[in-house]
N, C-alpha and C positions, 0 to 999 in steps of 0.2 A: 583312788584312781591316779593314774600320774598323767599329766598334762607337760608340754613343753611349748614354750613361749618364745618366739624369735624377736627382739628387739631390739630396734633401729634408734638410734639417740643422731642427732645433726643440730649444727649450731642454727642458732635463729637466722631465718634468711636476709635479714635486715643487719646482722652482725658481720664484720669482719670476720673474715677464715685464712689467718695466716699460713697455717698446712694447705689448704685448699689453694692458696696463691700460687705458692711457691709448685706446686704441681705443676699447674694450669702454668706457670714460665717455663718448666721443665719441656712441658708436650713438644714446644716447638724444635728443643736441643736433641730429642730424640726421631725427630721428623715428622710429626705431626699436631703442627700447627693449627689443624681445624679443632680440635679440642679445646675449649675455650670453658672457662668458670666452672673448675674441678671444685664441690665441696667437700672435705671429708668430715667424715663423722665417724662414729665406733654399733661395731653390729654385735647384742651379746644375746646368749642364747641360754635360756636356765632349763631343770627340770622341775615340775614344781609336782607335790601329792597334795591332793585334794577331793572333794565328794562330787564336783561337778566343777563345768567351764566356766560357769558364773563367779564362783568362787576362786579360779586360777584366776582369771582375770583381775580380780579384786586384788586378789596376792601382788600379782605381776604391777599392777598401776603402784600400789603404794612399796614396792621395794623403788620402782622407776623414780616414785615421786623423794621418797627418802635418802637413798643412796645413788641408784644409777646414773643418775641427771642433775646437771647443776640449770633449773628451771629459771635462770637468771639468762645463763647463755645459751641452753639448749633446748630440744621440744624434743619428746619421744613419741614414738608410733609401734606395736606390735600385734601382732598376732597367735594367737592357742590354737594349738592341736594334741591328739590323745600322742600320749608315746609309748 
């Protein structure tokens, strides 16, 4: 079966977010100043084959845990759906 996994990677909230900064300065240059503590992060989307969700999921964490995320500076979150 083919599963697809949407996952969200964002720096630890406790971490500096130089991107996210420089945003959140930006908001006010383009007129909107109430926007305050912009984080960014990276949103990646895979397709995965597998027998079941149990099993993408298992996929999906350890590509996240291996590759996708530097679990130093970042946390990841996703979700499976059939595709």
């Amino acid at each position: 079966m083919k599963f697809i996994a949407e996952i969200n990677i964002m720096p630890h909230k406790n971490l500096l977010d130089p991107q996210g900064k420089a945003v959140t300065g930006s908001m006010a240059a383009i007129g909107l100043p109430q926007i305050q503590n912009v984080r960014v992060g990276k949103h990646i989307t895979l397709e995965i084959e597998a027998q079941n969700e149990e099993e993408a999921k298992l996929k999906t964490e350890e590509a996240c845990r291996k590759l996708l995320a530097n679990q130093v500076m970042e946390f990841f979150e996703f979700t499976i759906h059939q595709g």
